[in-house]
VEXDREN-2710 file (C-alpha; in Angstrom, 1 decimal):
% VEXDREN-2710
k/r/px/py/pz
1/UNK/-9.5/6.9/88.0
2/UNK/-10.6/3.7/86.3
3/UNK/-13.8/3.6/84.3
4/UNK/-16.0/0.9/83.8
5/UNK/-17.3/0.2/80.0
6/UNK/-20.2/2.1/79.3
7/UNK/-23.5/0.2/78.5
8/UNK/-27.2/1.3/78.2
9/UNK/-29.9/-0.4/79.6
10/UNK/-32.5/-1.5/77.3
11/UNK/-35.9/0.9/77.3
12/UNK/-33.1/3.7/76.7
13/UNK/-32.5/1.7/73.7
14/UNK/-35.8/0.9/73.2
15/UNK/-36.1/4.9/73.1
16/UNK/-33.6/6.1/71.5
17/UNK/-34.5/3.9/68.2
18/UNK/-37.4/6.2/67.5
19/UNK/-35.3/8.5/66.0
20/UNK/-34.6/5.7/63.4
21/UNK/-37.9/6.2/62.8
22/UNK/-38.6/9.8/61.9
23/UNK/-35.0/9.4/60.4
24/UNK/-36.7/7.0/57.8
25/UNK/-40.2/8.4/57.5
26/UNK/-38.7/12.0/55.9
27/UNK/-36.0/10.2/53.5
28/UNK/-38.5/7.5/52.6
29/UNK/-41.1/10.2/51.7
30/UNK/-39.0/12.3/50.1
31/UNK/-36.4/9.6/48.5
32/UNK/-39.5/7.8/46.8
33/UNK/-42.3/10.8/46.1
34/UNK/-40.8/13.9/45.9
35/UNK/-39.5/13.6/42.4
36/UNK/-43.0/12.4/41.1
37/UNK/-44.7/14.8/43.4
38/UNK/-42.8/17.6/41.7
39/UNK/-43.5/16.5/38.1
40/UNK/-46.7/14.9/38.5
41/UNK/-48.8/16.8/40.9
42/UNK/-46.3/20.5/41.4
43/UNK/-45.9/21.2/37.6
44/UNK/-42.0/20.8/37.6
45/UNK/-39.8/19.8/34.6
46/UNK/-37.6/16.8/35.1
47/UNK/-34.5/18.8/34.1
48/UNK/-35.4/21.0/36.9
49/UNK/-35.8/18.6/39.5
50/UNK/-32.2/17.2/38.6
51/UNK/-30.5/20.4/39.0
52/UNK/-32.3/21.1/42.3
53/UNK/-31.1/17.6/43.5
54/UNK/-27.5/17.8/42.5
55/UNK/-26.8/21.5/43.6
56/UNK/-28.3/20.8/47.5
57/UNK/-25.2/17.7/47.2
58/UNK/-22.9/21.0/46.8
59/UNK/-24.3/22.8/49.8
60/UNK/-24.3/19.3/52.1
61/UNK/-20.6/18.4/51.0
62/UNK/-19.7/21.8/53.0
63/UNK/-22.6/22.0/55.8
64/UNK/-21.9/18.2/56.7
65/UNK/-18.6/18.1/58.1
66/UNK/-19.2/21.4/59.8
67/UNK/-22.2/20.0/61.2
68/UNK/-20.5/17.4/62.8
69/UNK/-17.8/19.0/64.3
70/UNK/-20.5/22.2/65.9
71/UNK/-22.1/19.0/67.5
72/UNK/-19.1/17.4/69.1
73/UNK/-17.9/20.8/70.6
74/UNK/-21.6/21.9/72.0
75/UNK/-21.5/22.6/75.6
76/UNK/-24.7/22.8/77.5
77/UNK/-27.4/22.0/80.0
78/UNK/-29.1/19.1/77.9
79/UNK/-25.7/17.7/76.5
80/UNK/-23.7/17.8/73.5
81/UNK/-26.0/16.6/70.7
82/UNK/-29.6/16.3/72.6
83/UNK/-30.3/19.7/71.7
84/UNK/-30.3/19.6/68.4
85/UNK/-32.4/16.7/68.3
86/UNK/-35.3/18.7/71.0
87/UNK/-34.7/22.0/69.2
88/UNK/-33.8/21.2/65.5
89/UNK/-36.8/18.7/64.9
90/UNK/-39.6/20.7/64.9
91/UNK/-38.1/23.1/62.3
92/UNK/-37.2/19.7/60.4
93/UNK/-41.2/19.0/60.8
94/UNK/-42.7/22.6/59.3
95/UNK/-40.3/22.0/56.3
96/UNK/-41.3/18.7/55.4
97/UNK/-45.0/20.0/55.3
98/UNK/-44.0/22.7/53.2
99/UNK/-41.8/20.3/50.8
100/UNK/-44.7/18.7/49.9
101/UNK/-46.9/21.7/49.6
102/UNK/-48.1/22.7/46.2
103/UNK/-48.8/26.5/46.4
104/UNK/-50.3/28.1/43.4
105/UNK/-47.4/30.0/42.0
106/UNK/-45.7/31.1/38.2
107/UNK/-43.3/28.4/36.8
108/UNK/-40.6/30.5/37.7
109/UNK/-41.7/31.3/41.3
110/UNK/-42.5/27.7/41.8
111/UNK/-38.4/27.2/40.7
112/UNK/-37.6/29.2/43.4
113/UNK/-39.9/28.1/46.0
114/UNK/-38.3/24.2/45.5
115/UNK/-35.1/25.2/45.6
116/UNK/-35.2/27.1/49.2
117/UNK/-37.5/24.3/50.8
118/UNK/-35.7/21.9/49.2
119/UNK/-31.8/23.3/50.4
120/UNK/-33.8/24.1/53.6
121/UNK/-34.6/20.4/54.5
122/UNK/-31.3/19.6/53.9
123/UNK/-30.2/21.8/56.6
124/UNK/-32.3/21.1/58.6
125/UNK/-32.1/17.1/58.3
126/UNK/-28.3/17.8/58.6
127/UNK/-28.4/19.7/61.7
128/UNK/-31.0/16.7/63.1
129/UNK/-29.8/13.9/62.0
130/UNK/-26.1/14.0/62.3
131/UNK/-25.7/14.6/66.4
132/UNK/-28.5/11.5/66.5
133/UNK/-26.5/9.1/64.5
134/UNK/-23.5/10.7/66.9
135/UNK/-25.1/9.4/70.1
136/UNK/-24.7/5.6/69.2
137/UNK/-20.9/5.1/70.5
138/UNK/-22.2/7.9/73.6
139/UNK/-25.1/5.0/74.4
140/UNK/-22.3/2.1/74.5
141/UNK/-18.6/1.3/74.7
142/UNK/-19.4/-2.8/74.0
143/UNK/-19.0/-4.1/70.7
144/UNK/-21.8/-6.1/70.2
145/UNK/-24.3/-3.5/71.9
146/UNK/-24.2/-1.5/69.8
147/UNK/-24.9/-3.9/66.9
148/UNK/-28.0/-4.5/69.2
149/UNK/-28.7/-0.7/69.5
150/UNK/-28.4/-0.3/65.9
151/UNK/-30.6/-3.5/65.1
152/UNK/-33.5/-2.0/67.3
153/UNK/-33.1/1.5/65.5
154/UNK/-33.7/-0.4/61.9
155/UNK/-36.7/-2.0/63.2
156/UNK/-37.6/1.3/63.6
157/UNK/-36.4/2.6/60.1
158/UNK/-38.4/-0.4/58.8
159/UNK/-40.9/0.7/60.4
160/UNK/-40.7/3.9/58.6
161/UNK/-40.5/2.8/55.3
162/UNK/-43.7/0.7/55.9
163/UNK/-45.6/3.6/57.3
164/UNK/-44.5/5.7/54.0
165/UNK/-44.3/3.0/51.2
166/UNK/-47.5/0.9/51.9
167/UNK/-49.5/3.9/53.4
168/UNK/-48.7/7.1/51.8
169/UNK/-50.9/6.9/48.6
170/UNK/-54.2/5.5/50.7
171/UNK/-53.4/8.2/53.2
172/UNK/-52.9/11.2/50.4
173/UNK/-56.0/10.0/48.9
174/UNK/-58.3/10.2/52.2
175/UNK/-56.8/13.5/52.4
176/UNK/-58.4/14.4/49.7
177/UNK/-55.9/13.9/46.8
178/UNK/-53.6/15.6/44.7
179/UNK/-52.1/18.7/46.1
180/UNK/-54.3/19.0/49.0
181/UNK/-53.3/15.2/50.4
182/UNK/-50.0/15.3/49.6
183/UNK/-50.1/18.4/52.2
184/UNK/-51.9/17.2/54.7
185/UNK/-49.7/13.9/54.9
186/UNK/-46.4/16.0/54.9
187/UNK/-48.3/17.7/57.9
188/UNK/-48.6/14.4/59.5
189/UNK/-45.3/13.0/58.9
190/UNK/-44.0/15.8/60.2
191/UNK/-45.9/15.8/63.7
192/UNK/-44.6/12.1/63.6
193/UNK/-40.6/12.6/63.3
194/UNK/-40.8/15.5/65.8
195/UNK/-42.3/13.2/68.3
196/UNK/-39.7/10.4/67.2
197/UNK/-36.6/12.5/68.1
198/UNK/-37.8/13.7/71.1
199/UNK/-38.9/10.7/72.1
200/UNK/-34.8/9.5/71.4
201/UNK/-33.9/12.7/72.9
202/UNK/-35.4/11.4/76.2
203/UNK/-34.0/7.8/75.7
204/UNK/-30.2/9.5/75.4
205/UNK/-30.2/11.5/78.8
206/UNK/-28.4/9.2/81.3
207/UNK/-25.7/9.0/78.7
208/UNK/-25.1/12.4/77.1
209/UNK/-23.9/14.5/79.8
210/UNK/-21.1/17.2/80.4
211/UNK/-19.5/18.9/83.0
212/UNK/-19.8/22.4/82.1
213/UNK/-17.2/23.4/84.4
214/UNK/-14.8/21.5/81.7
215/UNK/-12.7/24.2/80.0
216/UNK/-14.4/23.9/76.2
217/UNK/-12.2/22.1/73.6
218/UNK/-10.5/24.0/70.7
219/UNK/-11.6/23.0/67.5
220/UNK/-8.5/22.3/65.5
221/UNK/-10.2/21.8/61.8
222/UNK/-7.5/20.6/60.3
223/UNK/-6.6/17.7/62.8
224/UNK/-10.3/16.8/63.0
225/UNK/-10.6/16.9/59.5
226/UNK/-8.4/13.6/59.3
227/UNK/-10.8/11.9/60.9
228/UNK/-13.0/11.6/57.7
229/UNK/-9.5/11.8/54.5
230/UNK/-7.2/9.5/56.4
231/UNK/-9.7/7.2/58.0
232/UNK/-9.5/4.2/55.3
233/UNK/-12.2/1.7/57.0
234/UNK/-14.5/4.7/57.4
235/UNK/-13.6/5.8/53.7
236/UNK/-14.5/2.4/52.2
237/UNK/-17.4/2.0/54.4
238/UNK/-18.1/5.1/53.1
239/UNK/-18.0/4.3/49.2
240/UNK/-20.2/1.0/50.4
241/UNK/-22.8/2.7/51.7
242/UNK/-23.3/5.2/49.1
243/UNK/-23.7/3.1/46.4
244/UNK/-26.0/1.5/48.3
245/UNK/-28.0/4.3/48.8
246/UNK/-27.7/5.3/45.5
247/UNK/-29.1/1.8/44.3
248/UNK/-31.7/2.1/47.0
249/UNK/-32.6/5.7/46.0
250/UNK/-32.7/5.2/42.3
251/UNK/-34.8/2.5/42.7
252/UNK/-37.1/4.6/44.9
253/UNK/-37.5/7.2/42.7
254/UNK/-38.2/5.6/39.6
255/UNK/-41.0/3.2/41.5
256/UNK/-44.1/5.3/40.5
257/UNK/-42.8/5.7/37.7
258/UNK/-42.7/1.6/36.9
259/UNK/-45.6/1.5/38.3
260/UNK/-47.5/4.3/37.1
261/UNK/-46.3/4.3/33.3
262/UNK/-44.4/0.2/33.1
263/UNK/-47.2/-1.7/34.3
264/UNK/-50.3/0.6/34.6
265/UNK/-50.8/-0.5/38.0
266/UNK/-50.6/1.8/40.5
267/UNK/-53.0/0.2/42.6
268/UNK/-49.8/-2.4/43.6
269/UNK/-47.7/-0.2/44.8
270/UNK/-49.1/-0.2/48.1
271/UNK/-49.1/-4.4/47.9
272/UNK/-45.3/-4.3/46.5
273/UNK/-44.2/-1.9/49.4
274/UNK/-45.8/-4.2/52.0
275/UNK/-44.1/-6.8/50.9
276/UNK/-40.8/-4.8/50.5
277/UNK/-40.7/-3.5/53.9
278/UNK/-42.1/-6.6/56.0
279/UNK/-39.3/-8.8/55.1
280/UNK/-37.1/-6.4/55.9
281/UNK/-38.5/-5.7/59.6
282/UNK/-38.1/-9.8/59.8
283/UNK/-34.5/-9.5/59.2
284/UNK/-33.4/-7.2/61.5
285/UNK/-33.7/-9.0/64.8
286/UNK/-31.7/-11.3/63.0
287/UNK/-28.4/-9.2/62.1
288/UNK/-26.9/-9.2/65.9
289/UNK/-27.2/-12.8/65.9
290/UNK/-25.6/-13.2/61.7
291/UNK/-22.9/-10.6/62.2
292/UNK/-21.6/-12.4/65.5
293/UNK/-21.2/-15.2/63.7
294/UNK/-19.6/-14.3/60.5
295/UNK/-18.6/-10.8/61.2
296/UNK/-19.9/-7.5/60.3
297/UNK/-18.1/-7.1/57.0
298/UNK/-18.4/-10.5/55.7
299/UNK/-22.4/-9.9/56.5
300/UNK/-22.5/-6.8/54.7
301/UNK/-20.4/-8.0/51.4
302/UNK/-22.6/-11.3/51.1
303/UNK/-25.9/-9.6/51.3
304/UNK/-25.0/-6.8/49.0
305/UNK/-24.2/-9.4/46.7
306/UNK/-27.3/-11.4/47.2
307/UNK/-29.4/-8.3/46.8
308/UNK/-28.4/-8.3/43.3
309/UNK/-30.4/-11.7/42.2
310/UNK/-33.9/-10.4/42.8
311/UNK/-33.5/-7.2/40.7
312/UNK/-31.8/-8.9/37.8
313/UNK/-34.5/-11.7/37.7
314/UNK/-37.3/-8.8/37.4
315/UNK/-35.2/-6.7/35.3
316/UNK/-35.2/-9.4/33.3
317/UNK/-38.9/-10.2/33.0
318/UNK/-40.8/-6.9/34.4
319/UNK/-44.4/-7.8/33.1
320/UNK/-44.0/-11.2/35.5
321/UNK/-47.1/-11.8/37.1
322/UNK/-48.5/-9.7/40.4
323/UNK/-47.4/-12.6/42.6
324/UNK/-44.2/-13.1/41.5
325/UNK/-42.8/-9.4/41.3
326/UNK/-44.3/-9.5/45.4
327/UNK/-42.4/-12.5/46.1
328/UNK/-39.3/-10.9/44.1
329/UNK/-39.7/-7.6/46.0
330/UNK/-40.0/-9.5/49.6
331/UNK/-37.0/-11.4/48.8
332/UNK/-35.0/-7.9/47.9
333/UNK/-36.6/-6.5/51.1
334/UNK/-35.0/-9.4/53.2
335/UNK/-32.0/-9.2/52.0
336/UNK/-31.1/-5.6/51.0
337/UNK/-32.1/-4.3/54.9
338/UNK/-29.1/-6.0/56.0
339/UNK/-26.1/-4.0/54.6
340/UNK/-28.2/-0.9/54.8
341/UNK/-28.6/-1.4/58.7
342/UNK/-24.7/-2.8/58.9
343/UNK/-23.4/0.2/57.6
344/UNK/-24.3/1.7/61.2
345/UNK/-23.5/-0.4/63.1
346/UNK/-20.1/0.0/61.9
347/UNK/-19.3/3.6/61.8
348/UNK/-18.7/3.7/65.8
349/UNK/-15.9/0.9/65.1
350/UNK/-14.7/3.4/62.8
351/UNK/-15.2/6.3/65.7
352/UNK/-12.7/4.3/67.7
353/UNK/-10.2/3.3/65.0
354/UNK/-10.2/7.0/64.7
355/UNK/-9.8/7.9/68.1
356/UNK/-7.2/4.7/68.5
357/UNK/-4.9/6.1/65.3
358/UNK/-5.3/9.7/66.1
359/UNK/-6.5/10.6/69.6
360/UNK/-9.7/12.1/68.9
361/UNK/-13.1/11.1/69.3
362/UNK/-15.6/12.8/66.3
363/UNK/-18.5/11.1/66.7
364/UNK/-20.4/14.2/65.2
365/UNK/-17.6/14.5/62.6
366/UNK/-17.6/10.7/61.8
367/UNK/-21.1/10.6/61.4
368/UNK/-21.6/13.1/59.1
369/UNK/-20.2/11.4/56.4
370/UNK/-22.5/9.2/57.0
371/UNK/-25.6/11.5/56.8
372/UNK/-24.1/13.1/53.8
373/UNK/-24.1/9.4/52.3
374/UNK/-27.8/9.6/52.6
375/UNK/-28.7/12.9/51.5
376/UNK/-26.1/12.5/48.7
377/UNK/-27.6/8.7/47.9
378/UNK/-31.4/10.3/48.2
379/UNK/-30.2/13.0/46.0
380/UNK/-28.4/11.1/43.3
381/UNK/-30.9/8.5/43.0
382/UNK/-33.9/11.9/42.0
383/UNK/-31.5/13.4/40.0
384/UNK/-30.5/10.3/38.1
385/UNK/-34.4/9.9/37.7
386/UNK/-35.1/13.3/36.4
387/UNK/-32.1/13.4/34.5
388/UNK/-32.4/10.7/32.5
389/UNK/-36.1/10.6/32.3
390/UNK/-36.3/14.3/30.7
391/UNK/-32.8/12.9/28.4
392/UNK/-35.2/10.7/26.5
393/UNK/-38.4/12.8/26.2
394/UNK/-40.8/11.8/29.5
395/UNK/-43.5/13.9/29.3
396/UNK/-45.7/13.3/32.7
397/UNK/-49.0/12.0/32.6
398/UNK/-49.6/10.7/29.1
399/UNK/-48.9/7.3/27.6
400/UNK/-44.6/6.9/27.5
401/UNK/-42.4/6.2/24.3
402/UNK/-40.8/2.6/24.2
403/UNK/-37.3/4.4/24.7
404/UNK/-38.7/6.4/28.0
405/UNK/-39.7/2.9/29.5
406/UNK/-36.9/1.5/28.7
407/UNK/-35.2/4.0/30.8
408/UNK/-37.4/3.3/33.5
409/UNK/-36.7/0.2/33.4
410/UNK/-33.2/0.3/33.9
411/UNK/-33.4/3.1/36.3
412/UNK/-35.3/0.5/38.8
413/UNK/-33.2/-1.9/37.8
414/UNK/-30.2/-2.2/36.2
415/UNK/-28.9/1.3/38.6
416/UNK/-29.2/-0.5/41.5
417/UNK/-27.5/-3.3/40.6
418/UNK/-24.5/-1.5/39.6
419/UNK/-24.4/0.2/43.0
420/UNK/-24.6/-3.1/45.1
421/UNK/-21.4/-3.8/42.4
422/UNK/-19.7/-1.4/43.6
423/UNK/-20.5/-1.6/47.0
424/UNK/-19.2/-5.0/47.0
425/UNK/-16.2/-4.4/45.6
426/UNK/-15.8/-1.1/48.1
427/UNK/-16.6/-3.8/51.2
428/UNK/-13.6/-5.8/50.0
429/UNK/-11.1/-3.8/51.2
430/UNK/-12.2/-2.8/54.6
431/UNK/-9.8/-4.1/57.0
432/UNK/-11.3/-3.6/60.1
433/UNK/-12.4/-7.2/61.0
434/UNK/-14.3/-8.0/64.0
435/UNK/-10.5/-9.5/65.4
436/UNK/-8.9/-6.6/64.1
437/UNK/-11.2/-3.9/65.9
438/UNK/-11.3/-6.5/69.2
439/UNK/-7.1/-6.0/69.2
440/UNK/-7.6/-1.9/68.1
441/UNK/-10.4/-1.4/70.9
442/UNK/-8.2/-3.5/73.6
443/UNK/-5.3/-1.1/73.1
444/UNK/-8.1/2.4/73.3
445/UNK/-9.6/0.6/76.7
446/UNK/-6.2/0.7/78.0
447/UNK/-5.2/4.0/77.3
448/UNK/-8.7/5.1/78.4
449/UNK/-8.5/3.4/81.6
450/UNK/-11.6/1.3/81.2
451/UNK/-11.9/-2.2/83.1
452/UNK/-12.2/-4.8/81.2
453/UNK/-15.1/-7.7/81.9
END
């Protein structure tokens, strides 16, 4: 029977980008405060906090891929990956409170106490966050749709990050502070991404359906697992994305620092991160628009590139005045949303090259690499930080050698701009074109039986 090409109308869209939203609110949170809430405010060495970031990588590099095939072969009721979004989110919400908890404990307890929350939110975020990014090829067939869905999903992430990076210090401290306020606003972010999934949850219900009566699918691991090692746009899409999570990461982590111990001025942090994350909610309406006229990876490789100017220019002359690292900062903030909403809107191209090459669809499977990207980029960019800062003798909450602020320093700068290098070099050989995947997704429409309009 012929099919018509699948598209969603637009308050589904509308709803489902509130995921993007809790999505960003917990990595935000945790990708720029949780190293300095661990050193500053729990009582946790550096060294510590590095080994706790790099061994959860270990646990992800397995739980990820499994993940994302468990949510392309659920069977039920609410669909194939809606449940994990209605069920899995609120256990996501608890742990994020209790991340940023600061119970009274011994040194060593308080080591053991970080390292189960810590592995437990990455579970958890794995088993949320993966079967929502899956839904993005379920929502639409059409090309540029989905561009659309995904531009409307980093509003929201935007959204997000301004909610965490210009609000979560005024918020902590009318919470009372220290150990108490950094509790109370893990509490409230996570009431908020609860709400956000299910809210996307709701939005993706016309769309992911099953017929139960379906005999279930066999998973064959080892044919599924090409979809990720043999997959060579999604593998350099990959690499791309990483480092530029890791650039963004790094750069998030050591931001208090820069502030805190660089400048002196925390009280900017909250002025810098406004002006960081409004540029970037300006530029996202605008990616449909610039990726249909130059194509999705000639977008993505120019702006990674450009992102590289503002953090050399302050890397160059960090003590510039308040004005000009905000302008600096916006300009990054324009600029550097692009490639890291792009990279989205790209991984259901790579779905279908996938299912085109190989005949079989992993959305789940597809996009955990993705998800593992960010947790490994959020990861890195801590563990980098706390490696490197406890390397050269930071000591928290006293004045800083000239050697530790030098490491700061090149922590918020000069790391990220050797991961938008690499990501540009990574973005230069991915082949799938926008007339590449138009002749690739022609030839899958005609094996699916879909009419073309």
């Amino acid at each position: 029977m012929e099919q018509t090409q699948r598209k969603a109308a637009f308050p589904d869209i509308f709803k489902y980008s509130f995921g993007g939203l809790g999505v960003q609110m917990t990595s935000t949170l945790v990708m720029s405060y949780l190293t300095f809430f661990y050193t500053d405010i729990f009582g946790v060495s550096s060294m510590a906090v590095a080994g706790l970031m790099l061994a959860s990588r270990f646990i992800d590099a397995v739980t990820d891929p499994i993940m994302g095939m468990i949510s392309d072969h659920t069977r039920s009721s609410f669909g194939r990956y809606r449940p994990w979004l209605m069920f899995a989110a609120p256990v996501l919400g608890v742990i994020v409170f209790l991340l940023f908890s600061a119970p009274n404990l011994s040194p060593t307890m308080k080591l053991v106490y970080v390292y189960v929350v810590y592995i437990s939110y990455s579970l958890a975020s794995t088993a949320v966050n993966i079967p929502y990014y899956a839904l993005t090829p379920v929502l639409s067939d059409d090309f540029y749709q989905r561009t659309v869905i995904i531009a409307w999903k980093s509003a929201m992430t935007q959204t997000g990050k301004f909610f965490v990076t210009v609000l979560a210090l005024p918020l902590v401290n009318l919470f009372g502070s220290g150990a108490q306020g950094w509790a109370a606003y893990g509490a409230l972010i996570g009431v908020l991404l609860t709400v956000s999934y299910w809210i996307a949850a709701w939005g993706s219900k016309p769309y992911d359906t099953m017929n139960l009566k379906i005999k279930k699918e066999r998973v064959n691991f080892k044919s599924e697992i090409r979809l990720l090692v043999k997959n060579k746009p999604l593998l350099m899409l990959v690499i791309a994305y990483s480092t530029d999570m890791i650039a963004n990461a790094t750069l998030g982590a050591a931001n208090m620092y820069f502030f805190k111990y660089v400048l002196h001025r925390e009280d900017l942090v909250a002025v810098v991160g406004f002006a960081l994350t409004a540029t970037g909610i300006i530029s996202i309406p605008l990616i449909p628009l610039i990726s249909k006229k130059f194509g999705k990876k000639q977008t993505y490789w120019f702006t990674s590139l450009l992102s590289i100017i503002p953090l050399a220019l302050m890397w160059i002359k960090p003590h510039s005045s308040d004005w000009m690292l905000i302008a600096w900062m916006a300009v990054l903030g324009l600029i550097s949303s692009v490639p890291s909403a792009l990279g989205w809107a790209m991984l259901p191209d790579c779905v279908d090259y996938a299912e085109w090459k190989y005949g079989i669809r992993g959305n789940g499977l597809v996009s955990s690499a993705f998800t593992f990207c960010n947790k490994m980029g959020s990861a890195l960019g801590g563990f980098f930080t706390s490696f490197l800062l406890g390397l050269v003798g930071f000591v928290a909450n006293q004045e800083q050698t000239e050697i530790v602020l030098g490491a700061i320093l090149f922590l918020r700068f000069g790391v990220p701009i050797l991961g938008y290098i690499a990501s540009v070099i990574s973005m230069s050989f991915y082949e799938l074109t926008d007339t590449r995947y138009a002749e690739i997704l022609s030839e899958l429409n005609e094996k699916r039986g879909v009419a073309q309009k």
